[in-house]
N, C-alpha and C positions, 0 to 999 in steps of 0.2 A: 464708367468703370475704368478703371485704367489695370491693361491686363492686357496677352492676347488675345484674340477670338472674341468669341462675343461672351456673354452673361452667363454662366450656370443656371441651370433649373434650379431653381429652389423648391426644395422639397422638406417636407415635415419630418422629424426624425426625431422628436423628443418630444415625451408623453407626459403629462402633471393628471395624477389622480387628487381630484378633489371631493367633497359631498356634494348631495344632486340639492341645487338650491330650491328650497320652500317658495320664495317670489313674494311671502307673505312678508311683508316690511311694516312694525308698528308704526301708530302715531310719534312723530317726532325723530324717528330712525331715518339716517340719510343714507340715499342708495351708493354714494361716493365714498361712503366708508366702510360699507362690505367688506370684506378682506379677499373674496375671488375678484370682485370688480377692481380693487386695487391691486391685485397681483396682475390682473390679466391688461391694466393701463401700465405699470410696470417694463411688462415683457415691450410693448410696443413701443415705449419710450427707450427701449434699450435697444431698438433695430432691430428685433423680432416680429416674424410676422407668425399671425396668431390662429386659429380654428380653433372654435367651441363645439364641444358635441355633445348633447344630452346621452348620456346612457339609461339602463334599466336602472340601476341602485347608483351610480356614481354620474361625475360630469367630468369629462374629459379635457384637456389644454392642450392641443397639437402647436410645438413652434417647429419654425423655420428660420435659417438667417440666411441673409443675403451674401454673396461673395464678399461684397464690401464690410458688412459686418462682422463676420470671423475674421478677415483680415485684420480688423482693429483690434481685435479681441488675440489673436495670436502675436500681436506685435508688444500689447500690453503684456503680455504671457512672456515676451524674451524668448517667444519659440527660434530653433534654431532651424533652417531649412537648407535643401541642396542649391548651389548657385549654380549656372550653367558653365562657369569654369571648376567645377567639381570640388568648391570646397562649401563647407555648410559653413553662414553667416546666419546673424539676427535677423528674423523677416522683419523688414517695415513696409507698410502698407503703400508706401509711397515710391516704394522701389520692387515693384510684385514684378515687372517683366524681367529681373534679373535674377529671379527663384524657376528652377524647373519645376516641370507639372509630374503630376503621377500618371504612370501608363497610359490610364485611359482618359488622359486632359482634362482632370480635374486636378486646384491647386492645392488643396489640403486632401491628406488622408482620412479616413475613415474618424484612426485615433485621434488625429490633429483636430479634426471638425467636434468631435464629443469634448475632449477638454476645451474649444473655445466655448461648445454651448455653456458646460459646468460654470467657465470662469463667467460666463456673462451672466447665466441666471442666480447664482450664489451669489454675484459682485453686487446685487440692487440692493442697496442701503438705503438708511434713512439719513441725509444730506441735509435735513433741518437741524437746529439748535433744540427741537423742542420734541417731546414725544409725541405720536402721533397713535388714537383711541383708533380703531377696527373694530368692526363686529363684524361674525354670522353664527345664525340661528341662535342666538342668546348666549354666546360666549364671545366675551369680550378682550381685544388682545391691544397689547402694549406694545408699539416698534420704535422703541429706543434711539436715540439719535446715534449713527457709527454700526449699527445692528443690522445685519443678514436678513431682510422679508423673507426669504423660503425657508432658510431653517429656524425662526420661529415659528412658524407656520405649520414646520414637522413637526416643533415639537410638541404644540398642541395637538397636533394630529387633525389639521384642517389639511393641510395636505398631507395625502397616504404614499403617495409612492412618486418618483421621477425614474423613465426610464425608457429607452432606445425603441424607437416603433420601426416597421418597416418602411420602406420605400416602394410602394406598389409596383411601380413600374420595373424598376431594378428583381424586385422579388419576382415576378416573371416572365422577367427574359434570363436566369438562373435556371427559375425552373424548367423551362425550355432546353438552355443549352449546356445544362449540367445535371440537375437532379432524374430530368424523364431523359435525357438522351442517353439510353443502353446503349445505341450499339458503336459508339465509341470506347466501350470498357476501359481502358485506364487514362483517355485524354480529356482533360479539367481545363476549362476557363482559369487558370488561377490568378491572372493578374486582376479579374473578376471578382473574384472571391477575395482579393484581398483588398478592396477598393468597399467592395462593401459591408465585409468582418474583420480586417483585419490580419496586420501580418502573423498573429499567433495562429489562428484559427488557418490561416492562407498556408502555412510552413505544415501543418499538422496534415493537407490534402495533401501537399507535393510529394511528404517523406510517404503519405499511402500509395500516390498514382508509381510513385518511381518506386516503392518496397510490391508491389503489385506486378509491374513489367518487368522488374527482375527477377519476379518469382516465374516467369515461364519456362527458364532454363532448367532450375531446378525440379520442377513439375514434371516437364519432361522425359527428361532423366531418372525422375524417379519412377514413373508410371513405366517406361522399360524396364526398372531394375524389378519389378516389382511383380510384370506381368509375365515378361520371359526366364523361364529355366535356362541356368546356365550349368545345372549340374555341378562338378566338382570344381567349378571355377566360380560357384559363386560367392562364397567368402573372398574372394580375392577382386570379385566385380564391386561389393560392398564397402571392401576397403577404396576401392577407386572412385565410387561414389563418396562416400565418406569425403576424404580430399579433396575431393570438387567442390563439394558442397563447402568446405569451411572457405577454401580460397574466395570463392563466389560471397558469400556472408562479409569476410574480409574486405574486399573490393569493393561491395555493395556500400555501404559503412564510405567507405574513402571516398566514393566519387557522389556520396550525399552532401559529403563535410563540401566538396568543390561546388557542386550545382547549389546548394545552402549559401555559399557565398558570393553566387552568381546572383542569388534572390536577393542577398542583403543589397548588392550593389543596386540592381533594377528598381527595388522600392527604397532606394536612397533613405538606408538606414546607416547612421554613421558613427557605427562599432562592428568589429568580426566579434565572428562566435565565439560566446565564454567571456566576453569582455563586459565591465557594468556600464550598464547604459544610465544610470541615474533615474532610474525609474522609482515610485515611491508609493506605498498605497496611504490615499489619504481617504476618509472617510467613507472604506471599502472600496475604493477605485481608485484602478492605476493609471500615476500622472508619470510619465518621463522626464518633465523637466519644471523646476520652480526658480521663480526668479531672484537675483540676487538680493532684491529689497526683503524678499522672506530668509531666505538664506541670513543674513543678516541680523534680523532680528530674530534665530535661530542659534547662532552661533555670537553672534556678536556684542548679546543683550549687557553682557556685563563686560564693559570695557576695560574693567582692571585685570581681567585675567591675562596670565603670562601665555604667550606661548608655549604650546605643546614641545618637550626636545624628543630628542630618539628614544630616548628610555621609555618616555611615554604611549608611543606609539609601538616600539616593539612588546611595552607589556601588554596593550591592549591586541596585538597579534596574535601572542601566543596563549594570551587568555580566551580568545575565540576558538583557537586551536585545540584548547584544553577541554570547552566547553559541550562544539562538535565531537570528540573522541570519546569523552563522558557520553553524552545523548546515545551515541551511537553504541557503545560497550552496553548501555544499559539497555538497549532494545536487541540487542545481540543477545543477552544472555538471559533475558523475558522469554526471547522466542525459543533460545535450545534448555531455558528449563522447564517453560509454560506449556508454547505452543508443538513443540516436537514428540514430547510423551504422548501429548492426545493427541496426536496425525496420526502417532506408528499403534497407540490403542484401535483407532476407529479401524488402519488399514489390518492391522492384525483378527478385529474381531469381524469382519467385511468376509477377510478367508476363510476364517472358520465356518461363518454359516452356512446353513447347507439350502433354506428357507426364502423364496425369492420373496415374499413378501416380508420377513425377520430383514433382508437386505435393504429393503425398501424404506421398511418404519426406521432402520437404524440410518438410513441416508436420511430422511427427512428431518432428525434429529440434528443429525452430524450440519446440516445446511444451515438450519436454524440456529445451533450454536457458535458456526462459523461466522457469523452475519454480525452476530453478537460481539465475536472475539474483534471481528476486522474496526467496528463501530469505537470501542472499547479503544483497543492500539492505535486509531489517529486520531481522538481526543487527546490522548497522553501526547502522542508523539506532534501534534501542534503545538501544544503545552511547553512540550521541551525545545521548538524550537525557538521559541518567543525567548528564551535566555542566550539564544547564541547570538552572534556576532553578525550577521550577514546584513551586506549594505544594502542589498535592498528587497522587494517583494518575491522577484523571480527568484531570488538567492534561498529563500527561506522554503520558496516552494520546493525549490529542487531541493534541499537539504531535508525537505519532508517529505519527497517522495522518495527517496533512498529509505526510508526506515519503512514508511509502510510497505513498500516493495516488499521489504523481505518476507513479509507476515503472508500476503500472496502468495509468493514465492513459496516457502514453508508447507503453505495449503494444498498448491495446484500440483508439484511434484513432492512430496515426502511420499506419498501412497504407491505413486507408479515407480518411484525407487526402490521400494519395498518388496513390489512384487519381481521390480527384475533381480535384483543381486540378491535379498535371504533366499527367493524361491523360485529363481532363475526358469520359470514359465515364462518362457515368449510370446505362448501363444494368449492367453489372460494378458498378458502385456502388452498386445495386440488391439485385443479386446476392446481396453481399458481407453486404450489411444483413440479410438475409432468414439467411444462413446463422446472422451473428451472434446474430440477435432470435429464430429460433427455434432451428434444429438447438442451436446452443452453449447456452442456454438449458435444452433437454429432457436434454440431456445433463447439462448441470452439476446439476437437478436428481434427474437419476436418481440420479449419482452420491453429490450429498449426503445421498439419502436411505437409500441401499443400501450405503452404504461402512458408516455405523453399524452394522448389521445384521451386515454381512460381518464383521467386526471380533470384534462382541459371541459370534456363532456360533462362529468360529476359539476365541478365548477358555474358549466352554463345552464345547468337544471336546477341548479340550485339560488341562481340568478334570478331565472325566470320564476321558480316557485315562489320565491320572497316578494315578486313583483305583483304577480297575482294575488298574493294572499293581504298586500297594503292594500288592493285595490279592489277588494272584496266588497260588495254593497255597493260600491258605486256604476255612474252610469257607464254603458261601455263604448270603451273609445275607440279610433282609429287603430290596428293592432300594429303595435313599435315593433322593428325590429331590431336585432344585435347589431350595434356597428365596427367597422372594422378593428379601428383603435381599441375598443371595448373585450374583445374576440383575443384580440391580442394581451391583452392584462389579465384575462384569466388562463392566461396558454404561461404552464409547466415555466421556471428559469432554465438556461442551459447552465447546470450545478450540476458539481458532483459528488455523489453517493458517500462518501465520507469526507473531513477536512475542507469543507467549504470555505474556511475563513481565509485560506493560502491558492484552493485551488479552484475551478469552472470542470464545466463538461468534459473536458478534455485529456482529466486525469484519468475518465471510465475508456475515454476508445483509446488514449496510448496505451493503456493499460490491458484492455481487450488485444492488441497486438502485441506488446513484447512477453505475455504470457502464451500466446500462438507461436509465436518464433522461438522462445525455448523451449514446445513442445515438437515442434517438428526439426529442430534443429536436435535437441539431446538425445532425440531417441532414432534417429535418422537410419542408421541399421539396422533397427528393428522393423518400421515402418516405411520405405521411403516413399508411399503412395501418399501420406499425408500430405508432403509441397502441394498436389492435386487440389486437393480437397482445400487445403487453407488460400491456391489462387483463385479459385472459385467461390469462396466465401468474400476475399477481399473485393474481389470484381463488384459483387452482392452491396460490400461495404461501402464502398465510396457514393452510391447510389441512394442507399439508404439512409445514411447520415447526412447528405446532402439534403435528403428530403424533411428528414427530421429537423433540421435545421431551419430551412424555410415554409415548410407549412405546419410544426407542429410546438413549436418550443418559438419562446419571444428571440425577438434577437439582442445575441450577448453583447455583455459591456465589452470595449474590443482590450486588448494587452499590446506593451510594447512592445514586446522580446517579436524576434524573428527566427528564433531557432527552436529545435525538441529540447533541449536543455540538459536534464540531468537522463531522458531518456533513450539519450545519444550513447552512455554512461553503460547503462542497464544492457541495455545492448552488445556493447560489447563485452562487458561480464558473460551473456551468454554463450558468448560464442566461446570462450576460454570454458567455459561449462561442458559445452558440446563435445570439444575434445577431450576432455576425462570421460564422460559417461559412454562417448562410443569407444573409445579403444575400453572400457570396463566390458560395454556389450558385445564386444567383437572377441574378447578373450571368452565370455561364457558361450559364445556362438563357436567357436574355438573347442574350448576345453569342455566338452558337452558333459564326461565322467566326473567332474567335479575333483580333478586329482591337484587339477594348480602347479603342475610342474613347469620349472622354465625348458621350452623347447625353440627349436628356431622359431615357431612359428609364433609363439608367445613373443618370442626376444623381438620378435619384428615386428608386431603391437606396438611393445613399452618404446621404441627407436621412431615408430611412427607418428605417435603425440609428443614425442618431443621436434621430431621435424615439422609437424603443424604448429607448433606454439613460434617455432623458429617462420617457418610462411607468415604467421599472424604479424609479427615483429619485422619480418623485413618490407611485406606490402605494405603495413602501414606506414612506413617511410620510404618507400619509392616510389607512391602515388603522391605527389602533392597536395595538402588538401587547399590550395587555393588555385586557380586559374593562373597561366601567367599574364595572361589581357588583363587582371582587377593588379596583380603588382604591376604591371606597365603604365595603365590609369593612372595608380597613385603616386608614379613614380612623378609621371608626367606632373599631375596636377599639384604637387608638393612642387617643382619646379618652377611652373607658372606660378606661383603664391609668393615662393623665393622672389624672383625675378620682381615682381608688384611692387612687394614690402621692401626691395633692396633701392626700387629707382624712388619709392613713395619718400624714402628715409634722404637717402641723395638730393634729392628736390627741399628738399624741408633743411638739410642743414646747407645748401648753398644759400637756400632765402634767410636764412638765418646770417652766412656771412656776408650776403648783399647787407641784408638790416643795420649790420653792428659796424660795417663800412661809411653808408649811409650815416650814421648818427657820429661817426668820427668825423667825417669831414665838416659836420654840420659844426 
């Protein structure tokens, strides 16, 4: 191996669902033409090492590659990697000790190692002049000379599925030092978690463990305002809480975008936030980088075309631009002509009843119709954004979670607005809040943790039934069990609940949090024992998710993005939310008669939200959102690069006037 240290474990991390072989081979059928036996000589001749494992109804392929072998496999790739002088070059294999390692001294990431596997198991062609005949079980296949083995193979449907298995060992020493260990509450393994899911999944812990330990302040703070009487000075404690809280939100937000860029640095990703990284989804998985040979015959196929001039490229700007504002107008004005009648119907007809179980059958309805509506709006809204413009996978996602946002957004508060400004009841506003921040809360997490489980169980009963019932009448054997890999294929994907095609698991838990945060954030005068409640849920969170992740759902394909993306966005939309609806609720806490007259104490509301919008705008620009250590790095290492390329270029044109001196005298 040429590398430091010694060898990586090699470990198995990619699963080939195949049918469970018969064994029964006719007269004249050769066993070297199987199509498993040829896929599975294949994998080995490509530096693959290989495990067979019988299952109940399927047979399973575990690979593994060696250091050596992704290394060839990333350099064929034109992956680009961190150098130990800090700039990213082409990995070649033959120059590995001048690439840095990842945190935990291994040379390729997570992502890195899943694209070599793809490029290598995709890359086995048929390198003959001649076709070559396959069979199994009586279906006979053709693999064309220049033709992909696995994805003809899919598309027979001899092979069912390729896809990320665990790594035993790695899965528990996790679960040890992150999913079971409570009494750290918000301290996470993460350079762990991103060595073995990835910097998306790794970025989505950070913003919970650090949105989690800044929530103690505000928790705090609020369980005093909450529990002690201040008497005639409590409107004015509320205002003071109020202000805390947005500055706090503010700050929080700023010093995420810093420690976020301290992340990008550490796992040597080499773009800041918002920037495109060249990421692409190609046959529902996301590659970050293709090589210029594809590139090429992408763009380059027809060599008569002209060049693009400005005209071209500013019309294709502003037509993305057009296209975005369209999508977007038109989900705007869906939701305040569609979905706003029926929110303020349900919340209106919710008041009226006077019947807890009329309350009850009409929520079960209202749940069931929402589910509907939410299912309904990001089909559309995937749909629309397959027309825009955005250059790449994460671009479309975030451009599609802003629409479906709203339709959330529209659901989870139009009701509790309703009840506070038409019928200005704090106390049902109260209510409504407590149901929302807890009951819905223990619920949704029960459910998301139980429905895996339910799922994966249905799944393995239904394995086993099928198995018994082929094997009915005959003699009985040895009793098989489930094996790991196997366990793992019927366990739940980490997807999410709508818009699959753009998004993973991760749309449901950011999406579980920034509908928490504008509920304890907009209504924070009315409530402000909620911070309480929602840091003790998150505590719950990171726990839970963690464990859902590693013992109940398969493990995800990983993503390249390192940031929250668009729900960096959403975020701070709410906090600009927050201060209308408290200074709204602080005027009805105010003006209890309903007369709405401007008095000092009103004027000093309406002058207070405009001095938080003004805090909002000035923190955000006196926090830097970058470290100065990552601009001194870059400042450095753009200078060292300088310096290289200026002595590389000097050397090269002296040799050049040595050369042409040389040939003069000659």
């Amino acid at each position: 191996m040429n590398g430091n240290g010694a060898e990586e474990e090699t470990a198995f991390e990619i699963g080939v669902v195949v049918p469970k072989s018969s064994g029964n081979y006719k007269h004249g059928d050769n066993k070297s033409s199987d199509c498993i036996e040829v896929l599975v000589e294949e994998f080995r001749k490509a530096g693959l090492i290989v495990d067979r494992v019988v299952g109940l109804q399927n047979e399973f392929i575990r690979l593994g590659a060696p250091l050596e072998t992704l290394g060839k496999a990333a350099a064929e790739l034109q992956l680009k990697k961190r150098t130990h002088i800090g700039v990213d070059l082409q990995f070649h294999w033959d120059e590995v000790e001048a690439f840095e390692r990842q945190p935990d001294g291994s040379l390729f990431s997570w992502f890195e190692r899943y694209c070599c596997y793809r490029h290598i198991i995709y890359g086995i062609v048929n390198t003959s002049t001649s076709t070559v005949v396959l069979k199994s079980d009586g279906i006979e296949v053709h693999w064309e000379p220049g033709k992909p083995l696995l994805r003809i193979l899919e598309s027979v449907g001899i092979v069912k599925e390729v896809f990320p298995v665990h790594d035993e060992k790695k899965r528990k020493q996790l679960l040890r030092s992150w999913a079971l260990n409570w009494w750290d509450f918000t301290v996470q393994p993460i350079d762990d978690i991103c060595n073995y899911y990835g910097t998306k999944i790794a970025s989505y812990f950070a913003f919970l463990g650090m949105y989690t330990k800044w929530m103690l302040f505000p928790a705090a703070f609020g369980l005093t305002v909450q529990l002690v009487d201040f008497g005639s000075l409590q409107l004015f404690v509320l205002s003071a809480f109020f202000i805390s809280i947005v500055s706090w939100a503010v700050l929080f937000l700023q010093f995420w975008k810093r420690k976020n860029s301290a992340l990008l640095v550490r796992w040597q990703m080499n773009y800041p936030a918002g920037v495109d990284n060249g990421s692409r989804l190609l046959d529902g998985e996301w590659y970050q980088f293709q090589s210029p040979v594809e590139l090429m015959k992408k763009q380059g196929a027809d060599k008569t075309d002209k060049p693009r001039g400005k005209e071209a490229f500013q019309r294709e700007e502003w037509l993305g631009h057009f296209m975005r504002f369209r999508n977007d107008a038109m989900i705007i004005l869906s939701i305040i002509c569609l979905q706003l009648p029926f929110e303020l119907a349900f919340a209106h007809v919710y008041e009226v009843l006077r019947s807890d179980i009329s309350k009850f059958c009409l929520t079960a309805v209202y749940l069931f119709t929402i589910q509907y509506f939410n299912k309904i709006g990001g089909k559309i809204s995937v749909k629309l954004v397959k027309y825009e413009n955005n250059k790449n996978i994460e671009r479309r996602a975030d451009s599609w979670v802003y629409k479906v946002f709203g339709l959330y957004f529209m659901q989870s508060y139009i009701g509790i607005f309703y009840h506070a400004l038409l019928h200005r009841n704090i106390m049902t506003l109260r209510q409504v809040l407590i149901q929302r921040l807890i009951i819905s809360e223990v619920l949704e997490n029960m459910l998301e943790n139980s429905l895996p489980y339910l799922k994966y169980s249905l799944k393995k009963y239904r394995a086993v039934g099928n198995k018994r019932k082929r094997e009915k009448g005959r003699p009985l054997e040895k009793t098989q069990y489930m094996s790991r890999v196997e366990k793992e294929y019927l366990k739940p994907n980490y997807s999410a609940s709508i818009g699959e095609e753009l998004e993973d698991g991760l749309f449901d838990d950011f999406l579980e949090l920034a509908l928490q945060f504008g509920m304890i954030m907009m209504f924070a005068c009315v409530f402000p024992l909620g911070f309480a409640f929602a840091t003790l849920n998150n505590i719950t969170e990171i726990r839970t998710d963690a464990l859902k992740l590693l013992a109940m759902l398969r493990r995800p394909i990983p993503r390249p993005d390192a940031t929250i993306g668009a729900w960096l966005n959403i975020f701070q939309f709410l906090i600009v939310m927050s201060i209308c609806t408290n200074c709204i609720l602080l005027v009805c806490l105010y003006d209890r008669d309903g007369q709405w007259k401007i008095s000092p104490g009103l004027a000093a509301i309406l002058i207070m939200e405009h001095v938080l919008l003004l805090i909002k705008f000035v923190f955000s620009r006196i926090v830097p959102e970058e470290p100065a250590w990552i601009r001194a790095n870059r400042m450095k290492n753009a200078t060292h690069v300088h310096d290289m390329c200026s002595r590389q270029l000097l050397r090269s044109i002296s040799g050049e006037k040595i050369n042409a001196e040389l040939k003069k005298d000659e």
